[in-house]
N, C-alpha and C positions, 0 to 999 in steps of 0.2 A: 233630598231635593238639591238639586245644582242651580248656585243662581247665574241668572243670565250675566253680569258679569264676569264671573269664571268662565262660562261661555265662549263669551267674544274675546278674555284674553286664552282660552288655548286657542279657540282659529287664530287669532293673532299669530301666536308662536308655530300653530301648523303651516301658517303662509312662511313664517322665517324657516324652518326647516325645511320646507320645498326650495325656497331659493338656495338654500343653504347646499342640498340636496342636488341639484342642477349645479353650482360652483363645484361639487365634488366629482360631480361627471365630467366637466371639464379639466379640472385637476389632473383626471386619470389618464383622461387622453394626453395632455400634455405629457404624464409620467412618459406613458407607454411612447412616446415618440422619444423622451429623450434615453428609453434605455434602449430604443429601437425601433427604427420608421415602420418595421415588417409586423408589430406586432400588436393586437389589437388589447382597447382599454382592459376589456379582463382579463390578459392574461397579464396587466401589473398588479392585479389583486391575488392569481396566482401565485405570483411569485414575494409578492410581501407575505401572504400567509406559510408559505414555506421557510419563509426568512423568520417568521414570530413563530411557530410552531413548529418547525422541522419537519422531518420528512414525514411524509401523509399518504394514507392511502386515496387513491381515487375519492371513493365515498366519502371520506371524511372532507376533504377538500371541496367537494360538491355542496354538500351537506352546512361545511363552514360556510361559503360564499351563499347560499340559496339556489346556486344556479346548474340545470340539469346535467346529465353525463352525457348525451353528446356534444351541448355544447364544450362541455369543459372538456371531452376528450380532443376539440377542436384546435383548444388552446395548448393541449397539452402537446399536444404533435407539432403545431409552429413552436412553442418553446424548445422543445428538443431537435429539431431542425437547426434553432440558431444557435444550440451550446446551452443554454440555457439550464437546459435538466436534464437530470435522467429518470430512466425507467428502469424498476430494476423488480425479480422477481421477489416477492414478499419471503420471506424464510419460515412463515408460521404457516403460511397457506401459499405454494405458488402458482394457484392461480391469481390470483391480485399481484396487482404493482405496487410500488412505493415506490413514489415519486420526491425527489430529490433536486435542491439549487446544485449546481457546481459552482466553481469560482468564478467561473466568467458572469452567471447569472447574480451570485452576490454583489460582485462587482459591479456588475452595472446599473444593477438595483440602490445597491448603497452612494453611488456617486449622485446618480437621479433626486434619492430621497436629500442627499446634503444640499445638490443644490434648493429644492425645494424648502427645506428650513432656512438656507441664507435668506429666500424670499419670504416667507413667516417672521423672520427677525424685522429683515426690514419693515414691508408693511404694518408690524404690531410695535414699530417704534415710538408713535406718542400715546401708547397704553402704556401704563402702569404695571410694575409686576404682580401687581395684588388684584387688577385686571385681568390680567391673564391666569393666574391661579385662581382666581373666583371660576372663570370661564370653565377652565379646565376641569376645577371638581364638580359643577353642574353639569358636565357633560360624560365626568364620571358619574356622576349618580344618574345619572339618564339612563345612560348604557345600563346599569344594574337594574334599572325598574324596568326596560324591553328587557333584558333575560328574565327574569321574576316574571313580569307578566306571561311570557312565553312559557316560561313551564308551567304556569298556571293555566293558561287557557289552550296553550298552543299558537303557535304561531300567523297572523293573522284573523284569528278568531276574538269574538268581542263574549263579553262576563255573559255570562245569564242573567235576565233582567233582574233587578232588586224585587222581593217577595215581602209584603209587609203581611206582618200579623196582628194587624192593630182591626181586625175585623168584628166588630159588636156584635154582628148577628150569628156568628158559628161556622157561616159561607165559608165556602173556598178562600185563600187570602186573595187580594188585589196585587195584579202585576202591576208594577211600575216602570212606566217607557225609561229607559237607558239615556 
């Protein structure tokens, strides 16, 4: 049984992570303009997972981000339009790509992200370091319990309701609402 105040603080924390959530879409947009007016917020999550992961195939880049293959082949084509990446045929299979930063896309990827931490410096200047490390391993251990649960149920999907076996009479057990 869940009580109602555990309840109300995870909506609490479900409203902070929505706003939270919206600040990061804004974030992106702003990334994406300063590695390039031309290029839209997904394709700076594009190219940071290329930067954290190296070269990827299509599917696995889709796959990592959530987001479908033609959009991401959408993104994929203005990136390499501007320098950004390449495409190159797979050596294990080539029909697939493997898709690839060059320097230019590092580069401007990594300037964008620096200046982005100067402004994380600044605005987390009257936090505490043990502030910010507190924050940071709660948001590690966040991240580990979305994976975990995700392999557990699948992504988007909620448990199967709790089954109690505390039934006197021999019946079927009693579901219990989620």
């Amino acid at each position: 049984m869940v009580s109602e105040d555990r309840r109300v603080h995870v909506k609490e924390l479900q409203e902070e992570f929505y706003r939270l959530f919206v600040r990061r879409r804004h974030n992106a947009i702003q990334m994406a303009q300063a590695i390039d007016p031309e290029i839209e917020p997904a394709a700076y999550s594009v190219l940071f997972t290329l930067k954290r992961e190296g070269a990827q195939r299509m599917t696995s880049i889709s796959k990592h981000l959530g987001i479908g293959k033609p959009t991401l082949s959408r993104q994929l084509t203005t990136l390499a339009e501007r320098g950004f990446i390449t495409k190159k045929a797979d050596p294990a299979d080539g029909r697939a790509l493997v898709i690839s930063l060059t320097e230019e896309g590092r580069a401007r990827l990594e300037a964008a992200q620096k200046e982005r931490s100067e402004r994380y410096l600044h605005m987390l200047e009257p936090w505490s370091e043990e502030e910010i490390m507190t924050l940071s391993g709660l948001l590690t251990k966040m991240n580990k319990t979305y994976a975990e649960y995700e392999a557990a149920y699948g992504a988007g999907n909620a448990p199967p309701p709790e089954v109690s076996d505390n039934d006197d009479d021999g019946a079927s057990p009693d579901v219990k609402a989620a």
